[in-house]
Each structure stands twice: as structure tokens, then as C-alpha cells.
Kinemage of the C-alpha trace (Angstrom):
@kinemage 1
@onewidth
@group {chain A} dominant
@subgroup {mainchain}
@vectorlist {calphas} color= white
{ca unk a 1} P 174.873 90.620 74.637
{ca unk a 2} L 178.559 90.245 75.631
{ca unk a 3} L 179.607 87.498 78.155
{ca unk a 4} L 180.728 89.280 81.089
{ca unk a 5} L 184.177 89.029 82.165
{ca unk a 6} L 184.913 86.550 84.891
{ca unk a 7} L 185.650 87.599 88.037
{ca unk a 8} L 189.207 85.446 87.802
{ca unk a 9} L 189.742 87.964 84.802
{ca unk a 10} L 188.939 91.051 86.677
{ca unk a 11} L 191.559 89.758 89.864
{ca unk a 12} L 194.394 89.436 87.204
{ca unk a 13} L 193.977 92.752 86.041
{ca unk a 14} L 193.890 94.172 89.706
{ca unk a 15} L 196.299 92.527 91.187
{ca unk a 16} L 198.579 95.606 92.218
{ca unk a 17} L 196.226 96.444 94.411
{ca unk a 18} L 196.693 94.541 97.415
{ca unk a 19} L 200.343 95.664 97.098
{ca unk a 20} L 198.696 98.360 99.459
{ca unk a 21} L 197.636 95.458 101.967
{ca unk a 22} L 199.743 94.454 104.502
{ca unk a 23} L 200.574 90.414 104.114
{ca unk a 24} L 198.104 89.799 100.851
{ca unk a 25} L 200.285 88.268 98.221
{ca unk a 26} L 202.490 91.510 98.442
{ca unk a 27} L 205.556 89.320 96.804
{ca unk a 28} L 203.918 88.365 94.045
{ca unk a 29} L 203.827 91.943 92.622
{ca unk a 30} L 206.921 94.351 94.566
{ca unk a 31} L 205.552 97.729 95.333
{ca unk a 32} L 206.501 100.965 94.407
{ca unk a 33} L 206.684 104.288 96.136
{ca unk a 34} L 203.080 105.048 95.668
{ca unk a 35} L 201.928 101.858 96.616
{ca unk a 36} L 204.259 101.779 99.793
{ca unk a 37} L 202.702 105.046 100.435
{ca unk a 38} L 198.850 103.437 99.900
{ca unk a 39} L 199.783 100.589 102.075
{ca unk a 40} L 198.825 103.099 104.992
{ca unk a 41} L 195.143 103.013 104.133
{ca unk a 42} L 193.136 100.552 105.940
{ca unk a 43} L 191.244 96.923 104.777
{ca unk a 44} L 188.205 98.749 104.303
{ca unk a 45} L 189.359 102.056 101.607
{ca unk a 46} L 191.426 99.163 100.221
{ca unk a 47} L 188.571 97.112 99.544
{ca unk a 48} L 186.675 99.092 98.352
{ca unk a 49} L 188.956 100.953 95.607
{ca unk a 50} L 189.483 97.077 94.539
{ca unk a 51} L 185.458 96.940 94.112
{ca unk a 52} L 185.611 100.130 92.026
{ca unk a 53} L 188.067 99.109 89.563
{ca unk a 54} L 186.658 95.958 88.952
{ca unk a 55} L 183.384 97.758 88.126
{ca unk a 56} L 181.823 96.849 84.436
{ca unk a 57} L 178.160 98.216 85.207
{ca unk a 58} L 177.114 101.958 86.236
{ca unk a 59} L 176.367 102.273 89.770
{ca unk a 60} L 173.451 104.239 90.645
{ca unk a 61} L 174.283 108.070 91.992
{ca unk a 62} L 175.282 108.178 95.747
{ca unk a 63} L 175.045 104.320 96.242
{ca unk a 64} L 177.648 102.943 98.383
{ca unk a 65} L 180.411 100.611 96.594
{ca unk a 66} L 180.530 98.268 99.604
{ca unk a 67} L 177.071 97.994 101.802
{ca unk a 68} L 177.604 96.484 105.015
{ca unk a 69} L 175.284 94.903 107.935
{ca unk a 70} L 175.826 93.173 111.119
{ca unk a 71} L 174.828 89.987 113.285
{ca unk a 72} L 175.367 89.792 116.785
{ca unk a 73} L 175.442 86.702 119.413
{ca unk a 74} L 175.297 87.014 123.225
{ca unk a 75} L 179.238 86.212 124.169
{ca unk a 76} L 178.329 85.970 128.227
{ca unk a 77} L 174.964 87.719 130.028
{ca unk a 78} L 176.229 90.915 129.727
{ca unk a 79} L 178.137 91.769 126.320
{ca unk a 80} L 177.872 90.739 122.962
{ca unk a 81} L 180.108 89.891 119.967
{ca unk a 82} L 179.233 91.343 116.402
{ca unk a 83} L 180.145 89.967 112.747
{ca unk a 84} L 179.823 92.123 109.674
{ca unk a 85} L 178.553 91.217 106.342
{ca unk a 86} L 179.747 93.322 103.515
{ca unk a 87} L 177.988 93.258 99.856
{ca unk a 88} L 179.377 94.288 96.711
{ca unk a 89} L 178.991 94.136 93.122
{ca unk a 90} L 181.835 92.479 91.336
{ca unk a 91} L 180.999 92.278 87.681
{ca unk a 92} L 177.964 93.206 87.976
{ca unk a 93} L 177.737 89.680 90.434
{ca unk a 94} L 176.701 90.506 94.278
{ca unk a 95} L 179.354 89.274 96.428
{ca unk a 96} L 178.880 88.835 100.342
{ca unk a 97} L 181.441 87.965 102.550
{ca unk a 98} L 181.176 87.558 105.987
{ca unk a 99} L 184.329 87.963 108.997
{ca unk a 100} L 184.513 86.447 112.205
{ca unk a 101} L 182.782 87.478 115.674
{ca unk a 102} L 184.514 90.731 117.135
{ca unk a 103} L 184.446 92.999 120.431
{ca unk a 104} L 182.890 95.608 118.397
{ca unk a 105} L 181.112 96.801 114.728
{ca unk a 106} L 184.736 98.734 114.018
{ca unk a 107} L 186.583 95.689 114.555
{ca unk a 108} L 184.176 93.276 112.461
{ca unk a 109} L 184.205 95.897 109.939
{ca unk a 110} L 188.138 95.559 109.747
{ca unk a 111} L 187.822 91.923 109.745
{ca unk a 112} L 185.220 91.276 106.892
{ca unk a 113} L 187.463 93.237 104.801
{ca unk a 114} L 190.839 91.706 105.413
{ca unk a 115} L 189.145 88.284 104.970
{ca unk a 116} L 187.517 89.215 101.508
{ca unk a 117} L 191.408 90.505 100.130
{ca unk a 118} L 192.838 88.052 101.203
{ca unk a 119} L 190.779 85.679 99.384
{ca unk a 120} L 189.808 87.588 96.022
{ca unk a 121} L 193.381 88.672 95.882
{ca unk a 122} L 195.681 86.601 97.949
{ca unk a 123} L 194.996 82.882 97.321
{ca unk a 124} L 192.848 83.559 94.229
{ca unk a 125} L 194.950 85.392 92.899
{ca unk a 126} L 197.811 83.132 93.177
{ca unk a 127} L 195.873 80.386 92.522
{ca unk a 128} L 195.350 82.350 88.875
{ca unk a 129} L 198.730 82.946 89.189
{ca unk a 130} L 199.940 79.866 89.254
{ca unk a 131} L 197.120 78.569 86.632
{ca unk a 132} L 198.583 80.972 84.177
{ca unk a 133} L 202.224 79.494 84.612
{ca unk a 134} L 201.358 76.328 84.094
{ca unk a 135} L 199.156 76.711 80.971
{ca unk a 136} L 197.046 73.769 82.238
{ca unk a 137} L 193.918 72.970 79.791
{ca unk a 138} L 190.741 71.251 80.869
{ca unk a 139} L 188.578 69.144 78.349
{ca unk a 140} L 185.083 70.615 78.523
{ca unk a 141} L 182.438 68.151 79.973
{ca unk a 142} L 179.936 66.537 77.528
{ca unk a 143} L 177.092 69.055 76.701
{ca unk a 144} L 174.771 66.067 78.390
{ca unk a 145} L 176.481 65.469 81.163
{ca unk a 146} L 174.359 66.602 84.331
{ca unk a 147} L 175.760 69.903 85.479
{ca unk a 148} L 175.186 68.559 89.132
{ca unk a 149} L 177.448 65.230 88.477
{ca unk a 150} L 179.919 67.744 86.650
{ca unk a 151} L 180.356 70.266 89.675
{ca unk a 152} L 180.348 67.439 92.199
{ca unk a 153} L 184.050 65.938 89.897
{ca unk a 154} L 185.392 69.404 89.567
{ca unk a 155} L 185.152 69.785 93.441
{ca unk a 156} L 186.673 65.910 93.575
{ca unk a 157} L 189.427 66.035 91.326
{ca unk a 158} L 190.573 69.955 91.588
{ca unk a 159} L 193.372 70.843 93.773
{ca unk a 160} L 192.003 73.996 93.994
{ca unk a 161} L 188.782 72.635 95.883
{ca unk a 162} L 190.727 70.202 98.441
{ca unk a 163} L 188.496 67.306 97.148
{ca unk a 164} L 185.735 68.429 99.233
{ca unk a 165} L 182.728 67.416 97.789
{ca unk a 166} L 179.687 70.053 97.740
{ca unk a 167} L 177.374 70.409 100.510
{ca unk a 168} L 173.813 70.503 99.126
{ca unk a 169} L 170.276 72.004 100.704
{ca unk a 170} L 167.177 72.809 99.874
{ca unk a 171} L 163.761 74.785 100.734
{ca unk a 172} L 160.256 74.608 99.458
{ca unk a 173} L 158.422 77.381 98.855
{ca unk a 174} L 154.749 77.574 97.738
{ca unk a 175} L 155.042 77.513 94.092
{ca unk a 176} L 158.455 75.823 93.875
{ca unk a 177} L 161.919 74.920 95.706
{ca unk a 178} L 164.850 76.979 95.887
{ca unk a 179} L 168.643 75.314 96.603
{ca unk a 180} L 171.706 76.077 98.023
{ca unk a 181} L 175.120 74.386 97.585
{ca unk a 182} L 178.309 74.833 99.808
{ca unk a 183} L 181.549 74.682 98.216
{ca unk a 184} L 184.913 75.108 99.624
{ca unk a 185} L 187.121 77.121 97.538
{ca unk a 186} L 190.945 77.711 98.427
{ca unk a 187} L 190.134 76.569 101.990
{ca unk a 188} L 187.044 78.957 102.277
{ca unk a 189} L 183.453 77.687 102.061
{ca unk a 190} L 181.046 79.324 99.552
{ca unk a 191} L 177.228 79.504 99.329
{ca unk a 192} L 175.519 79.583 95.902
{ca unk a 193} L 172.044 80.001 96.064
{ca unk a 194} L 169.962 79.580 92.575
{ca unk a 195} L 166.583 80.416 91.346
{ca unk a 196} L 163.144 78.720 91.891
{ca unk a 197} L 162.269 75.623 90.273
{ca unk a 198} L 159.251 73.209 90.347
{ca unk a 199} L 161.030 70.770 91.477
{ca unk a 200} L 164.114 69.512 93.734
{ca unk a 201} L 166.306 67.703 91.035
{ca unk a 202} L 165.301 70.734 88.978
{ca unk a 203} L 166.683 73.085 91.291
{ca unk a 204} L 169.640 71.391 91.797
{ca unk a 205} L 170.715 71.605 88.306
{ca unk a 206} L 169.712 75.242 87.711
{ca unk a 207} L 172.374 76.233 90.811
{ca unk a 208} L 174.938 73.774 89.347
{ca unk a 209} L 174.834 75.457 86.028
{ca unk a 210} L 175.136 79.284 87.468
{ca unk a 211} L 178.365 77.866 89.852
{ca unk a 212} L 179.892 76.263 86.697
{ca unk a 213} L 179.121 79.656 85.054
{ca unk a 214} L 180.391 82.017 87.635
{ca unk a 215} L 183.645 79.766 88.074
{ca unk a 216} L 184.165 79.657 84.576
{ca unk a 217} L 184.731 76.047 84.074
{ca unk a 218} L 185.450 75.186 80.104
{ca unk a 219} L 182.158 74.530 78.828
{ca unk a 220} L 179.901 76.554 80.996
{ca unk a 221} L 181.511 79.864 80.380
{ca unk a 222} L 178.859 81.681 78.133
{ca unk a 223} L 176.081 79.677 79.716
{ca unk a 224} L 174.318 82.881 81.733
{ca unk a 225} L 175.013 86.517 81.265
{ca unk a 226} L 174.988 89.825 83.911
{ca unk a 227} L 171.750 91.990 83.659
{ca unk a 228} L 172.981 95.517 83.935
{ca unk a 229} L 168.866 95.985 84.812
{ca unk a 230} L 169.034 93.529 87.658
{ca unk a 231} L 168.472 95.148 90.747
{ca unk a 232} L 171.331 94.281 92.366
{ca unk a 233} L 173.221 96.358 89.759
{ca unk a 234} L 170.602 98.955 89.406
{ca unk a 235} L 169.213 99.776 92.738
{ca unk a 236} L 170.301 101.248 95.884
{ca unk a 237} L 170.536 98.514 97.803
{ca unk a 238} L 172.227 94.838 97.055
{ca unk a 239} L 169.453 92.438 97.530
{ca unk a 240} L 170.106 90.335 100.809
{ca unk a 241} L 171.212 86.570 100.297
{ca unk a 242} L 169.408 83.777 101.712
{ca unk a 243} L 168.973 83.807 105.685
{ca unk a 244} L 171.413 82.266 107.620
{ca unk a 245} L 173.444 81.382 104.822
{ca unk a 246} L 176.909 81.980 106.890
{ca unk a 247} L 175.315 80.000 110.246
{ca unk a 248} L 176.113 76.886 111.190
{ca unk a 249} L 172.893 75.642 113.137
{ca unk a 250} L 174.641 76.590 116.596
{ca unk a 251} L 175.254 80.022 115.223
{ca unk a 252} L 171.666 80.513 113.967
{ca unk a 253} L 170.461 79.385 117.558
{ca unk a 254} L 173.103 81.464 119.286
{ca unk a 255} L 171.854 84.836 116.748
{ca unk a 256} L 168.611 83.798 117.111
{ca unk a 257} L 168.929 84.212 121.391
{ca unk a 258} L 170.991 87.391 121.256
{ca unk a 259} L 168.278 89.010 119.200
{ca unk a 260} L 165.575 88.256 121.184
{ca unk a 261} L 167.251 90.214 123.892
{ca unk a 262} L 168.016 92.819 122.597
{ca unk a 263} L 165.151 93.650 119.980
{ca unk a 264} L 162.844 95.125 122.515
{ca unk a 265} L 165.643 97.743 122.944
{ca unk a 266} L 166.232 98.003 119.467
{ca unk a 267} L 162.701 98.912 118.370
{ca unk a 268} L 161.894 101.195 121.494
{ca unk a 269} L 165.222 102.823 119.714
{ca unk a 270} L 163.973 102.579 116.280
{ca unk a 271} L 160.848 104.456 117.090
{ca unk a 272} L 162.540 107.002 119.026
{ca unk a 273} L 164.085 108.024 115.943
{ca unk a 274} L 161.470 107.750 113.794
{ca unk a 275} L 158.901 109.689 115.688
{ca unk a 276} L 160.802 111.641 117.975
{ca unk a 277} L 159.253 115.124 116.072
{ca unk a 278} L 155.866 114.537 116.585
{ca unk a 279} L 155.482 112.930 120.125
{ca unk a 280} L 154.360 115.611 122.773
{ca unk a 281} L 156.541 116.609 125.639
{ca unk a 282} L 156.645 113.554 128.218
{ca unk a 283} L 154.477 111.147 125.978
{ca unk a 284} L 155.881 107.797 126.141
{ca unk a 285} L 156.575 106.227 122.366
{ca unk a 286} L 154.390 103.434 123.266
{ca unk a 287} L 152.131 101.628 125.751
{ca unk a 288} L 152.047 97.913 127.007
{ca unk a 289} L 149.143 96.162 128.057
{ca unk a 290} L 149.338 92.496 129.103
{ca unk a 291} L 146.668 89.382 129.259
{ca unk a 292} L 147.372 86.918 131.590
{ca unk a 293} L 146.529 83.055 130.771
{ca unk a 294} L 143.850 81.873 133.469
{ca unk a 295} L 143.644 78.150 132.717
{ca unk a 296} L 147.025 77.584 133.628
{ca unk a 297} L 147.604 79.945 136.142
{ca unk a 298} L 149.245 77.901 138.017
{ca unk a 299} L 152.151 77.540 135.759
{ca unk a 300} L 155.239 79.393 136.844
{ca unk a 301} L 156.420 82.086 135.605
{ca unk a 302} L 152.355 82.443 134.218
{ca unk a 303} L 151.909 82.796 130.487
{ca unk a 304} L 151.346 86.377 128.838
{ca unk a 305} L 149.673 87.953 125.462
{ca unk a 306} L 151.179 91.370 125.518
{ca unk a 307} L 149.720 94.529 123.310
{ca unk a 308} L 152.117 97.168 122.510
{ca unk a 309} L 150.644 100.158 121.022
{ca unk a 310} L 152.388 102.775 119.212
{ca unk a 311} L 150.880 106.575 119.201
{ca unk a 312} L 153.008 107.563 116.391
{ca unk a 313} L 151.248 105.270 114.074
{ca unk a 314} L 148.068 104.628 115.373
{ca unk a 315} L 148.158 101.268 115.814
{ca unk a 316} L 148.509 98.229 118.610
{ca unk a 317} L 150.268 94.881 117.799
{ca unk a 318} L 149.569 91.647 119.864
{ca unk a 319} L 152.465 89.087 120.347
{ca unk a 320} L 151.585 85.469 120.889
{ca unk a 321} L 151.449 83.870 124.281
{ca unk a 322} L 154.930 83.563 126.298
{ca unk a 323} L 155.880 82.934 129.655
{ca unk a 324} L 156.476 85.837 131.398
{ca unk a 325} L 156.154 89.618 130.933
{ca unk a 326} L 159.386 89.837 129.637
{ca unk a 327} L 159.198 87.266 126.863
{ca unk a 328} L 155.401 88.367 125.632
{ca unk a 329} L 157.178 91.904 125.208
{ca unk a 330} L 159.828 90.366 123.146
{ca unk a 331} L 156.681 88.610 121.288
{ca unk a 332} L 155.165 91.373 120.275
{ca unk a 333} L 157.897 93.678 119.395
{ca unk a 334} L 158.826 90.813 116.828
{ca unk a 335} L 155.457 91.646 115.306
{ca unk a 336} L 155.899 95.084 115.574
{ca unk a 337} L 159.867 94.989 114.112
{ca unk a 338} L 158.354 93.311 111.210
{ca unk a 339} L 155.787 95.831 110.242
{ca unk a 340} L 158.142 98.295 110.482
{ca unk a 341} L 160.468 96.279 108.195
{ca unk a 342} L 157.838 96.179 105.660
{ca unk a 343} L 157.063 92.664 106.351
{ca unk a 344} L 153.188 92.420 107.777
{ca unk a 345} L 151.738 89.252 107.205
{ca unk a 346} L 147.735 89.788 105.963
{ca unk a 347} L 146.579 87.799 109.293
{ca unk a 348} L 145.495 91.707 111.347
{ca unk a 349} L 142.347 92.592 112.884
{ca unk a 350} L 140.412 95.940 113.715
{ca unk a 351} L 141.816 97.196 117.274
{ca unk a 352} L 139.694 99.464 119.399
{ca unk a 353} L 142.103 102.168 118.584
{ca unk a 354} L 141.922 103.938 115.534
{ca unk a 355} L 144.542 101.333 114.015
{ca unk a 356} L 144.739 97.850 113.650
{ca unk a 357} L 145.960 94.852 115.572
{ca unk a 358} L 148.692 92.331 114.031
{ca unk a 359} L 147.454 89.314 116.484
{ca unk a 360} L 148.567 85.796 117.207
{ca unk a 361} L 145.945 83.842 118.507
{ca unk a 362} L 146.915 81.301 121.470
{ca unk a 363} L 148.213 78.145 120.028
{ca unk a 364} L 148.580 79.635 116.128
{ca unk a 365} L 152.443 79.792 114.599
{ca unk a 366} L 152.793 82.932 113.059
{ca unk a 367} L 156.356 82.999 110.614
{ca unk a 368} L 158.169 85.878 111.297
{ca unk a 369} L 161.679 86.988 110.737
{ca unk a 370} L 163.006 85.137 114.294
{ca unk a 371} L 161.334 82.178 113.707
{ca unk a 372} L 164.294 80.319 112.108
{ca unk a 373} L 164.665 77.151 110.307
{ca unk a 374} L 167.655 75.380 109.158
{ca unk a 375} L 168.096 72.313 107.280
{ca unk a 376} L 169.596 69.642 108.577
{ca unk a 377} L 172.133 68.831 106.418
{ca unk a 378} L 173.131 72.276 105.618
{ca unk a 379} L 176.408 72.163 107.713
């Protein structure tokens, strides 16, 4: 198998491009009448006609170039601020990028893709620009020189990463540890996440080795190759990164509290939708029930165990205790979100219905997609 081509590569050959986007390294290449005439397009069909020509893999049929989703954070009591993630393949690589908070999805949209050309063609391009015109060669590191110790001088010594040294983190999962390193590039911080390893150290070096590889650094450049089988490349749908990997922790707590109020919305909305065919004229598309604690009753507001069951599927899920109605409802459609997301944990239980219960039992964690952890050196 071939190397793949960097990604550096591919923005060379692009360039022209962003001639079509208002303030991204326009000088550097002129513009003619055709691209003065492009530069009405927006960040978004510009984007994603750079995506397309950097292309090296065959996309599945009818599977969109860029793929986009969306956080959201309570901005006062009554209105909320989004931020848009977009994915795309870029040498057969996933690439997300993530904007800033806006008013609205449109507007986050717009944002997320004027941030990603003005990086990937603005100030990396120039920075490859520049590179070029100076003709600069690096001595390869030693071939036993620990990839970790090797990324840690290129951030120290290159102008390119402001001396900022990377940031590293790490989780551990049941059969290994998975790690995560933050690196700011050109004034914008990346997260490379790497594959499982049995241990820490381990870890660590198996991420060092894929950023050396996907930067290109002399040495490391035919260290790893693209799988045109991967699913990121062959399926519909760009695999998610890691959670939270854009959050600093008071962004995951201030997510975290905007989608608690909002979720029990969301799913009452999501199963509108989804069974809105087969539900009979006034039925409601589900039922609450609620449990109230008795041994501390007199705790104020009183704790609750709410049971929401859903007609359309023939099943009740239990949330764990919460105080007040309005939290145990929030409890519970967390359970029930995550069935529908295809994520039901083994721990259900025979209901009196002709479905099953997803329970929490009083003073049991159950780890669901809310229940957030961050590390705390990952800022």
C-alpha cells in the first residue's frame, strides 16, 4: 500500500480555493473572474467543494461530504446558544472542527466553517507557504528516540507550535486505556485521540506516533497508512470523536445543564416523530407515573423515582431517584434517550406491561450519556 498524501500536500494543491473566501489568504493567490464570481458562495458550499477536491477515497453513494451536529448551553433562563461540529474526511483522515457559541444553528453553521478555512487554508496554508520558500530541512529523530519525548521538542522548538508544550490525558477502560493529547497548532488547539493500549505509557506513545504521522514530521512519515475500509471512509456516517473533546470543564458542566433542560422536550419530540402513524386519535405518546421517597419525606422539594412508559414501544423506563417531579422526569427520559440511541445498558427488568423496565435502583450509579467525566488536567 501507498502512503497517503499528507494533508499539508493536499492544502498546496488547493490553495485557489479560498480565493472564493472573503479574508482567507486571498493575497497569496489573486483571483480571477471566476473566482471573483465564486467568492459569492457562502463558508459552508466553500467548504465543502474544498473537502471534495481533496478527496483520495470513494465516498459511499448519497453520503454527505461535510456531516454536521450541534451542542447547546443555557446563555440566561430563557434562551440558549448553539455550537456546531462539522466532520469530514480529508485524506481519507476524519477531521472535526468545532466554531464558537452562536444565537442560532444557521449562524454556528456559518461559523464552524469560516473557522475550519481559515485554518486549513489561511494560516496553514501560509505556513506551507512560507515552509516552501525557505527550503528549511529537519534532521529526522533517532529511530529510538521515544515518539512522546520527540513530539513534546517539535511542539518546543517549532515556531509553528508557539512553544506550547502538549497537553496530555488519559481514560481507562476495562481492557485497556485510551489517550488524548492537546496541541496548539498556528494558534489553534488540536485533539488527537489514539487507540487502546494495555497500558498508560503505552498509550501515550501509540498517539505520539499517529500525531508525528499525520503532521508529517521527517521520520514518521510512512509510519501508519489510511484504510480505504475504515469506517470512517466507508460508511455513512463519520464515527464521533471522543466526548467532550472541544469542552473545557466549565463548558462540559454548562452543556451538561442545558441538556438536562431541555431533553425531556427533546424526546417527547423525538417520539412524536417516530410514532406519530400509529398512535390513536388523542392518545398521549407516553405516560408518567411517579414514587415518592417516604423515609425522607420531610426533605424539601421530596425525592422522586419517575416511570415513563411509552405505548409505541411497549415498554416503561424508570429514572433514578431526584428531587422533585421535574428532575425524576429528566431522570428517566435520560434512560429512555439512551435506548432510543441504541445505547441500553443490560441492567433491565420485566415491567408489568408487556415490555420491560430499564431501572435504577435508589442509591445505584447508572453511566449514561449525561453523566460526564472530565479529567482534570485535560484543560
Amino acid at each position: 500500500e501507498r502512503s497517503p498524501t499528507s494533508v499539508r500536500s493536499t492544502l498546496l494543491q488547493h490553495l485557489p480555493i479560498a480565493s472564493q473566501a472573503p479574508g482567507i489568504c486571498v493575497a497569496a493567490m489573486g483571483g480571477t473572474a471566476q473566482e471573483q464570481k465564486g467568492a459569492q458562495k457562502g463558508p459552508v458550499a466553500i467548504l465543502q467543494e474544498f473537502v471534495q477536491c481533496s478527496r483520495h477515497f470513494t465516498a459511499p453513494q448519497n453520503r454527505p461530504i461535510l456531516q454536521w451536529t450541534y451542542e447547546q448551553r443555557m446563555l440566561s433562563a430563557t434562551s440558549l446558544e448553539f455550537r456546531a461540529i462539522v466532520a469530514f474526511l480529508m485524506d481519507g483522515i476524519p477531521h472535526h472542527v468545532v466554531g464558537g457559541w452562536q444565537a442560532s444553528k444557521k449562524l454556528a453553521q456559518r461559523d464552524s466553517a469560516e473557522r475550519a478555512l481559515r485554518f486549513y487554508v489561511g494560516k496553514w496554508g501560509e505556513q506551507l507557504l512560507e515552509a516552501e520558500s525557505r527550503g528549511a530541512r529537519v534532521h529526522p529523530p533517532s529511530r529510538a528516540a521515544n515518539p512522546v519525548q520527540v513530539l513534546e521538542e517539535i511542539c518546543r522548538t517549532d515556531s509553528a507550535f508557539g512553544g506550547a508544550l502538549p497537553e496530555w490525558s488519559h481514560t481507562y477502560l476495562e481492557r485497556g486505556c485510551t489517550a488524548q493529547v492537546h496541541v496548539m497548532l498556528l494558534g489553534v488547539r488540536h485533539t488527537f485521540s489514539g487507540m487502546e493500549a494495555p497500558s498508560r505509557a503505552e498509550a501515550y506513545v501509540d498517539l505520539a506516533r499517529r500525531t508525528l504521522w499525520y503532521l508529517q514530521c521527517p521520520g514518521y512519515e510512512e509510519l501508519f497508512v489510511t484504510d480505504p475500509e475504515a469506517p470512517a471512509v466507508a460508511g455513512k456516517v463519520i464515527p464521533a470523536p471522543p466526548a467532550n473533546w472541544a469542552c473545557t470543564t466549565s463548558e462540559v458542566e454548562e452543556v451538561r445543564r442545558a441538556e438536562r433542560k431541555v431533553v425531556v422536550m427533546r424526546v417527547q419530540n423525538r417520539l412524536q416523530q417516530e410514532f406519530s402513524k400509529t398512535l390513536r386519535p388523542g392518545q398521549a405518546v407516553w405516560d408518567w407515573s411517579f414514587e415518592m421517597a417516604e423515609k425522607d419525606i420531610s426533605a424539601w422539594p421530596p425525592r422522586y423515582k419517575a416511570t415513563v412508559h411509552v405505548p409505541g414501544l411497549g415498554m416503561s423506563f424508570v429514572g433514578r431517584w431526584a428531587h422533585g417531579h421535574r428532575e425524576a422526569q429528566v431522570e428517566a427520559c435520560l434512560v429512555l434517550s439512551e435506548y432510543l440511541d441504541g445505547c441500553r445498558r443490560e441492567s433491565s427488568e420485566p415491567s408489568t406491561s408487556s415490555g420491560s423496565v430499564a431501572d435504577s435502583e435508589e442509591g445505584t450509579e447508572r453511566v449514561r450519556w449525561a453523566d460526564i467525566e472530565v479529567e482534570e488536567d485535560a484543560d
